[in-house]
N, C-alpha and C positions, 0 to 999 in steps of 0.2 A: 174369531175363526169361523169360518163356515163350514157348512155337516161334512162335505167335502174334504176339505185340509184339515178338522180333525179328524177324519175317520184314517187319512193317510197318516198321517202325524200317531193316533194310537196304535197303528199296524205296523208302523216303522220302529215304535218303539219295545213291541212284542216280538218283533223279528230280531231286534238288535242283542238280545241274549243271545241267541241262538247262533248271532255271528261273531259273538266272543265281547260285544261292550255293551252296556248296562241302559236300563230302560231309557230314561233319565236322556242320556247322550245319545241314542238312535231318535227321541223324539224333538227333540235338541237339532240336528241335524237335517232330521226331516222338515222340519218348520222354514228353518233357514232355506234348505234346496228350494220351495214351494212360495217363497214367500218372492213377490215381482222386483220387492226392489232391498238394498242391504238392512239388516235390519239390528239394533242394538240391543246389550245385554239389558238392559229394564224390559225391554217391547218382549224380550223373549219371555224373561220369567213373567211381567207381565197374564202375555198369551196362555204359556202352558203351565199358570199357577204354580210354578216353582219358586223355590228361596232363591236369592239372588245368589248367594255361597255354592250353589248346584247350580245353577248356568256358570257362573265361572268357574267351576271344575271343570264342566263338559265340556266349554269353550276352551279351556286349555287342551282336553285330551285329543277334541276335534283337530286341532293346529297342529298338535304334535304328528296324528294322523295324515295332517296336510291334505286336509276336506274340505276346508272352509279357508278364505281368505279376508286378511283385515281389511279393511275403508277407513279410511278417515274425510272429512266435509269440512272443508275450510266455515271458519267461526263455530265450528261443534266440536267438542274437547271429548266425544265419547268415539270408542271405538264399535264402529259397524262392521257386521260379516255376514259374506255372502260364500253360496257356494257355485263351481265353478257349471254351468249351465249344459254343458256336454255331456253326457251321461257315458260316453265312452273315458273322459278325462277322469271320471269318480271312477272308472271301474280302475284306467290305470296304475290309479294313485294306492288304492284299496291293493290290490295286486301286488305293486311296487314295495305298500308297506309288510303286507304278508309276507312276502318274501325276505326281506330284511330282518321282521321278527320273528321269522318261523322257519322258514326253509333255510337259510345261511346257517343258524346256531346248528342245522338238524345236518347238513353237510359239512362242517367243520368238525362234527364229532362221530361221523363217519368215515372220514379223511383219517382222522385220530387212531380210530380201531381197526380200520384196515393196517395201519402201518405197526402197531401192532404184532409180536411175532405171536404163532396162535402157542398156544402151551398146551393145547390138549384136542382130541377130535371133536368136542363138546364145540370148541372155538374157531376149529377149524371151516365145521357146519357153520358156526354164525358167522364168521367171516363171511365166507360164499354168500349166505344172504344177505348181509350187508352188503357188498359189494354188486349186486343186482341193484339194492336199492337205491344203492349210489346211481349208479350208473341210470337206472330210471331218473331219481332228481336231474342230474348233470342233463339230460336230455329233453325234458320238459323247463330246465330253466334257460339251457338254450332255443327250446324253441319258443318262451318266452322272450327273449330277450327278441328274438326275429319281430314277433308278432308286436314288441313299443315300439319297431321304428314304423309301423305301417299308418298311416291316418286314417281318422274315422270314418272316413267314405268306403275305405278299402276295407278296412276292417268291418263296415256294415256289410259289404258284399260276401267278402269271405264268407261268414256267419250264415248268411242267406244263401250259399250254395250249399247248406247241410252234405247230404248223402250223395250230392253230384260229384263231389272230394274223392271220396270212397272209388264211387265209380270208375271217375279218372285214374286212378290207381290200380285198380284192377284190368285196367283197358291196358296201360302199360305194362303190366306185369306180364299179361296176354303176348304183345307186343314181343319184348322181351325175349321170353318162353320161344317163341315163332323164331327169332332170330337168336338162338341160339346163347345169349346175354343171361346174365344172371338174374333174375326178377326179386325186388326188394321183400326183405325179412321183416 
């Protein structure tokens, strides 16, 4: 490895606690993203002197993640993985699975307790807040779901109008107001 892709490779891997999976598989990951062409589980532990037993975990958890994709090479019976070159398609996917393992269980058992009759004003209170917080989820996973159908071009742009957004919004609101129309909450 050169000073380069290890020095991303051990920052990827100090980051990777931080965004919920273990050293181990952020450097795992990182090697793969970085590396030109697909690369196999020897060449990885190989590179980042790990036990072969720990790239094949990683490599499992990676798949399951759906961050890394298999190759296989006609006349080579070992499996290569690559990751997918886009850096908008990693964010998707990181997104796609966050939301599956994180936000769905946390809205299904909000669903749960709003339906809930309250039994007391202790509950009544948490309902109310609950029911805020729903309704924030429900509206960020909707506008989630807008923002996978757009492609990465468009999604680059987006991004790069930062506070022009804002503005827009405000110019209408203005608008609005001027004609008598209701200006958004």
């Amino acid at each position: 490895m050169t000073p380069l892709v290890r020095s991303f490779v051990s920052h990827f891997g100090e980051m990777g606690s931080r965004w919920g999976i273990n050293r181990t598989v952020g450097q795992i990951y990182a090697l793969i993203y970085v590396s030109a062409e697909p690369i196999n589980a020897d060449q990885i532990a190989e590179e980042l002197e790990f036990s072969r037993s720990n790239v094949s975990m990683g490599l499992k958890e990676l798949q399951a993640w759906r961050l890394v994709r298999l190759r296989h090479f006609p006349n080579d019976r070992r499996e290569y993985f690559e990751a997918p070159g886009d850096a908008w398609e990693v964010f998707r996917t990181l997104a796609e699975e966050r939301r599956r393992r994180e936000i769905e269980p946390t809205l299904s058992m909000l669903r749960a307790a709003l339906m809930d009759d309250a039994a007391s004003a202790e509950d009544r209170h948490a309902q109310e807040r609950m029911r805020d917080m729903h309704g924030l989820i429900e509206q960020l996973t909707n506008w989630f779901d807008d923002i996978q159908r757009l492609d990465s071009a468009t999604l680059s742009k987006l991004m790069g109008m930062g506070s022009t957004v804002h503005k827009l919004l405000d110019f209408t609101d203005k608008i609005k107001r001027a004609t008598g129309a209701k200006p958004r909450t």
